[in-house]
KEKE-25917 format. One record per residue: residue number from 1; residue in three letters; chain; x negated, z negated, y negated of N, C-alpha, C in turn. Coordinates in Angstrom, 1 decimal, always signed. Layout:
<timars>
+------+------+-------+--------+--------+--------+--------+--------+--------+--------+--------+--------+
: resi : resn : chain :    n_u :    n_w :    n_v :   ca_u :   ca_w :   ca_v :    c_u :    c_w :    c_v :
+------+------+-------+--------+--------+--------+--------+--------+--------+--------+--------+--------+
:  NUM :  ALA :     A :      X :      Z :      Y :      X :      Z :      Y :      X :      Z :      Y :
...
+------+------+-------+--------+--------+--------+--------+--------+--------+--------+--------+--------+
</timars>
This chain:
<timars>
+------+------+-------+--------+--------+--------+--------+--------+--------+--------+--------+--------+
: resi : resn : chain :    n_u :    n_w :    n_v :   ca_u :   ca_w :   ca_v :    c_u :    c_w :    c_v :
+------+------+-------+--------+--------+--------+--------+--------+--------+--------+--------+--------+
:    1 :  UNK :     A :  +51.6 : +202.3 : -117.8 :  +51.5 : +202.1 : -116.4 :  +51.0 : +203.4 : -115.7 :
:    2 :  UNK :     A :  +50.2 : +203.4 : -114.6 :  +49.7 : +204.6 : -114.0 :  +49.7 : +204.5 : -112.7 :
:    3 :  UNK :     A :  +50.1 : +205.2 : -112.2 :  +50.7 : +205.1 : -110.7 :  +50.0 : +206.3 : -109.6 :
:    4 :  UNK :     A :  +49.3 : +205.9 : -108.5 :  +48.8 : +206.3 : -107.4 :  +49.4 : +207.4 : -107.4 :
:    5 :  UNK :     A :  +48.5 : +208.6 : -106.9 :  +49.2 : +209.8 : -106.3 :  +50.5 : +210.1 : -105.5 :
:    6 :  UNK :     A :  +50.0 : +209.0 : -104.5 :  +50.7 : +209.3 : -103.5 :  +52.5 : +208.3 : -103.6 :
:    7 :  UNK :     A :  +52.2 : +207.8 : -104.8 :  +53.7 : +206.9 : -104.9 :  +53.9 : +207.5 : -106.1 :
:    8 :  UNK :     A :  +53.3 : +208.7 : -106.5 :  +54.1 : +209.6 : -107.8 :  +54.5 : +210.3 : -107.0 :
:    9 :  UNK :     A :  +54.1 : +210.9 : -106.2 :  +54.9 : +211.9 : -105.0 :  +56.2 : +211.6 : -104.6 :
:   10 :  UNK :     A :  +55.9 : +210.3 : -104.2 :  +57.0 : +209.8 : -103.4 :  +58.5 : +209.5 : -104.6 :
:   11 :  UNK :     A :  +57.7 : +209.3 : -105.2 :  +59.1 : +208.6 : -106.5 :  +59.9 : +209.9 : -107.0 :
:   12 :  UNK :     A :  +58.6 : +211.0 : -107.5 :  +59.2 : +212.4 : -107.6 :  +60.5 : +213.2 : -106.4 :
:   13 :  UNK :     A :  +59.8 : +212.6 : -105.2 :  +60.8 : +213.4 : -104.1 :  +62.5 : +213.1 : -104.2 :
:   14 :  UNK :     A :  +62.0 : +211.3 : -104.2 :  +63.0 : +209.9 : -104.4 :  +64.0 : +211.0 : -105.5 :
:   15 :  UNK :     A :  +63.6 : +211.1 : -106.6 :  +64.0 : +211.5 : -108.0 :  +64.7 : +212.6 : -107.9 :
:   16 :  UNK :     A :  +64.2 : +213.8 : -107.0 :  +64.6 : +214.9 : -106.8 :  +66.3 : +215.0 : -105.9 :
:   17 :  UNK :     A :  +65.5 : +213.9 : -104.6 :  +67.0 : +213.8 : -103.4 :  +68.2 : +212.8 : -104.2 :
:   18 :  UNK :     A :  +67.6 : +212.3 : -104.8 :  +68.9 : +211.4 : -105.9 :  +69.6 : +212.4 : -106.7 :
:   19 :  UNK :     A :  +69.1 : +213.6 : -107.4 :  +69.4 : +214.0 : -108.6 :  +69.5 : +213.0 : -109.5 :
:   20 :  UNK :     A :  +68.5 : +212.2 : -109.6 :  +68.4 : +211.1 : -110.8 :  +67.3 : +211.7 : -111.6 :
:   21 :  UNK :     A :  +67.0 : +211.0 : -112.9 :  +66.0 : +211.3 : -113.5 :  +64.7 : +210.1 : -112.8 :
:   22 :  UNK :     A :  +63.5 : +210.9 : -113.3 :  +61.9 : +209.8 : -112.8 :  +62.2 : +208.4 : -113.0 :
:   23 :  UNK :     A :  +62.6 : +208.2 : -114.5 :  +62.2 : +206.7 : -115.1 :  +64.1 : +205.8 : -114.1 :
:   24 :  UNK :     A :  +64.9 : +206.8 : -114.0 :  +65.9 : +205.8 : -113.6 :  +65.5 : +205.4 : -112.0 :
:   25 :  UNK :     A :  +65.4 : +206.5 : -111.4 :  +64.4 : +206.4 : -110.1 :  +63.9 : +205.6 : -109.6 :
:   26 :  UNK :     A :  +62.7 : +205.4 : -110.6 :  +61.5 : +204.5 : -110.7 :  +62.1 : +202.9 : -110.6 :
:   27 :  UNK :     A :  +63.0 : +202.8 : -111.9 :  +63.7 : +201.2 : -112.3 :  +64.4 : +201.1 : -111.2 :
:   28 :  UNK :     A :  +65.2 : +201.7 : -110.4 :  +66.5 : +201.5 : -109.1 :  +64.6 : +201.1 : -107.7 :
:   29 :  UNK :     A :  +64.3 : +201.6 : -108.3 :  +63.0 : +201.3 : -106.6 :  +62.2 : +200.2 : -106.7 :
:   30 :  UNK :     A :  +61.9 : +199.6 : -108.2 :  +61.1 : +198.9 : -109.0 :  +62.2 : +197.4 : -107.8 :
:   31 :  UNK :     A :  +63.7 : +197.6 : -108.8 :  +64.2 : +196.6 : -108.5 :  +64.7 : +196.3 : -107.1 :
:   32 :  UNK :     A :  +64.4 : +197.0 : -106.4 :  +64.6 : +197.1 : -104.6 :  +63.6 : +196.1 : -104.8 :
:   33 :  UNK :     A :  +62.5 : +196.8 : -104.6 :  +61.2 : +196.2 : -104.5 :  +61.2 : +194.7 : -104.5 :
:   34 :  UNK :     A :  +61.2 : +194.3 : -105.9 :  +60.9 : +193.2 : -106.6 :  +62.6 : +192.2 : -105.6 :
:   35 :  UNK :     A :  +63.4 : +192.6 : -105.7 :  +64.6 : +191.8 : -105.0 :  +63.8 : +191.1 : -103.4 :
:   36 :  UNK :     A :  +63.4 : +192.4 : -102.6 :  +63.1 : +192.4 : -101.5 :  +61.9 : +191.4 : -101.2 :
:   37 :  UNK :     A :  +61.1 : +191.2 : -102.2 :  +59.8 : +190.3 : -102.1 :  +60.2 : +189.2 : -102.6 :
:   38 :  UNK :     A :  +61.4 : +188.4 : -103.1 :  +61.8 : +187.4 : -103.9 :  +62.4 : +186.7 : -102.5 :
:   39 :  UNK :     A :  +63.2 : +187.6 : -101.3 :  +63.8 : +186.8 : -100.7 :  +62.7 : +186.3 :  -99.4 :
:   40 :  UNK :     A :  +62.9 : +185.6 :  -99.0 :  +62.2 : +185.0 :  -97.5 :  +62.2 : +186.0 :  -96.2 :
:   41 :  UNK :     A :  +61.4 : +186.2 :  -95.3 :  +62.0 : +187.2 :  -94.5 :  +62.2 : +186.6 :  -93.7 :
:   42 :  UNK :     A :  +63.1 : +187.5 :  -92.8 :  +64.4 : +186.8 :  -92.0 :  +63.5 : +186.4 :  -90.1 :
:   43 :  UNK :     A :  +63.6 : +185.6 :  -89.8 :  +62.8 : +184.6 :  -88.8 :  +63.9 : +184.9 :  -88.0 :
:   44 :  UNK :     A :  +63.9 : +185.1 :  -86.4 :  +64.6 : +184.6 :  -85.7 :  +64.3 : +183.3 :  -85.0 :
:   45 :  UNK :     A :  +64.5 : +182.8 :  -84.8 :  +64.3 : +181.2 :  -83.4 :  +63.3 : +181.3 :  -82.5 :
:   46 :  UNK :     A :  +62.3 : +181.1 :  -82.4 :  +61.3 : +180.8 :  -81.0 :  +62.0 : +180.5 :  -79.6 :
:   47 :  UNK :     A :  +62.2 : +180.8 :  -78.8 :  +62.8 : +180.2 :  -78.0 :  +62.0 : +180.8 :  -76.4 :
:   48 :  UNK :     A :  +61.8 : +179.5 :  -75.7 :  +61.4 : +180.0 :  -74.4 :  +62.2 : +179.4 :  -72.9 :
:   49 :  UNK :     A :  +62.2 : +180.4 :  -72.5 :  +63.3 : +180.5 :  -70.9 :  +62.4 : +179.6 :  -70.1 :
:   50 :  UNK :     A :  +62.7 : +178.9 :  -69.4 :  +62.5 : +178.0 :  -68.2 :  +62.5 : +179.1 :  -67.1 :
:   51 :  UNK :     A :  +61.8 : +179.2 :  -66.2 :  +61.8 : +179.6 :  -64.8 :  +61.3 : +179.0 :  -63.9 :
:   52 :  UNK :     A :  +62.0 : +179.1 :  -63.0 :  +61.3 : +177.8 :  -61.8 :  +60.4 : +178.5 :  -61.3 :
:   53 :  UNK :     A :  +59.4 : +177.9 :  -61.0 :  +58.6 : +178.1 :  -60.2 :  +58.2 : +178.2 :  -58.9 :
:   54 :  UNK :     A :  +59.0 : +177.0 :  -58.5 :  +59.4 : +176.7 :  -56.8 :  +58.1 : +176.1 :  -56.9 :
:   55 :  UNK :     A :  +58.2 : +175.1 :  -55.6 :  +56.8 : +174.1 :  -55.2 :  +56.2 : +174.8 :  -54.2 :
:   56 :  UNK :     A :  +55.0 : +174.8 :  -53.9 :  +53.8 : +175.0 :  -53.4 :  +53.8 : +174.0 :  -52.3 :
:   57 :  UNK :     A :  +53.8 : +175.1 :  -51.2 :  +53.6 : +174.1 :  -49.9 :  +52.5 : +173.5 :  -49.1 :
:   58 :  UNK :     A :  +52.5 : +172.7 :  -48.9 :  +51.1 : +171.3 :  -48.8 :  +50.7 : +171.0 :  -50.1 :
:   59 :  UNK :     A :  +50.9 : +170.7 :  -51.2 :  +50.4 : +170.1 :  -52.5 :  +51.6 : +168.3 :  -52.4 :
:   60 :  UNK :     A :  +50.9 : +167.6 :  -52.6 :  +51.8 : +166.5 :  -53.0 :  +51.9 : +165.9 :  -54.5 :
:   61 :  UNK :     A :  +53.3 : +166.5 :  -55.1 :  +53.1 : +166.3 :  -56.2 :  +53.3 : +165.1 :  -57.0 :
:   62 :  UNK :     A :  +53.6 : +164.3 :  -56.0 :  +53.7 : +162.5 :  -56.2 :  +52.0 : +162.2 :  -56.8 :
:   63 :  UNK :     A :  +50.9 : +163.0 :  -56.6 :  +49.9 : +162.2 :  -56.5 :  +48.7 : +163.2 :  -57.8 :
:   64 :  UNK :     A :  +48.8 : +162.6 :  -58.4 :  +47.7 : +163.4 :  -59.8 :  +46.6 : +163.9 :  -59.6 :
:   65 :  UNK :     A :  +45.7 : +163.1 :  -58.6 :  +44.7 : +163.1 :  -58.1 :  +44.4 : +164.5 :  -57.3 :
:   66 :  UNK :     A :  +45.3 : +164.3 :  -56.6 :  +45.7 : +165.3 :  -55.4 :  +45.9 : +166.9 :  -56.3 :
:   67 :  UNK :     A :  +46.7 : +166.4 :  -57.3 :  +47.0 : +167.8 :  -58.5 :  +46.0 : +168.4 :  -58.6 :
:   68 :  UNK :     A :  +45.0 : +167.4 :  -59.6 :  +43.5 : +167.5 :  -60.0 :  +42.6 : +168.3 :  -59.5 :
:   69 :  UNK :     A :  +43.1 : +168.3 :  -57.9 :  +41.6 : +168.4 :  -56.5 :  +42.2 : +170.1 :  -56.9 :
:   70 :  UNK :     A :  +43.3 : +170.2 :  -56.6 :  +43.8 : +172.0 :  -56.5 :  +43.5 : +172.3 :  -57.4 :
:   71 :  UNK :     A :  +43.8 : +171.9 :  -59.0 :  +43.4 : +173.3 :  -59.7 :  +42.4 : +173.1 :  -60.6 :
:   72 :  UNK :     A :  +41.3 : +171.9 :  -60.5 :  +40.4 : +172.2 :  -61.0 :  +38.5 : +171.6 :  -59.7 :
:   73 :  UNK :     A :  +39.5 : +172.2 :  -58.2 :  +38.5 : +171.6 :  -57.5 :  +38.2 : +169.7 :  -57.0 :
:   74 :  UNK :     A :  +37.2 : +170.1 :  -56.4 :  +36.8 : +168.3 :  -55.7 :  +36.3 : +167.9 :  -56.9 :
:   75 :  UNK :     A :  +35.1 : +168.5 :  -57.9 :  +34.4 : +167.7 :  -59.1 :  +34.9 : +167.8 :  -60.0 :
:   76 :  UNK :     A :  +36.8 : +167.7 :  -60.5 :  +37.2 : +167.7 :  -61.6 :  +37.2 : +166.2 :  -62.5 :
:   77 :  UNK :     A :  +36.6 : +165.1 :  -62.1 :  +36.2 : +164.0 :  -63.1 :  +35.3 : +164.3 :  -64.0 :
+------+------+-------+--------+--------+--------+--------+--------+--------+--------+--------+--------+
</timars>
């Protein structure tokens, strides 16, 4: 196996602040690794808050038509 510079660095530092040796090092990060990509990652809930809006004075919202004319104008057909 041959390993990137920059993740022999890093395994050697790993190895060093452990006082472990390389290869046990390597097998304890290997199996992080490989554990961590096995599980699903963790999702919280979508969730969206309701805020009122409050009504808009002179719009009559009984009437679609009337909706229509405000927000997309007189030529919204």
């Amino acid at each position: 196996m041959t390993l990137d510079e920059d993740v022999l660095a890093r395994v050697k530092e790993a190895s060093r602040s452990r006082g472990t040796s390389f290869r046990e090092t390597l097998n304890d990060l290997l199996r992080t690794g490989l554990l961590a990509a096995s599980k699903p990652p963790d999702r919280s809930k979508f969730r969206i808050r309701a805020t009122h809006m409050g009504l808009r004075p002179g719009l009559n919202y009984d009437s679609t038509e009337a909706l229509l004319e405000y927000a997309e104008g007189i030529d919204h057909r």
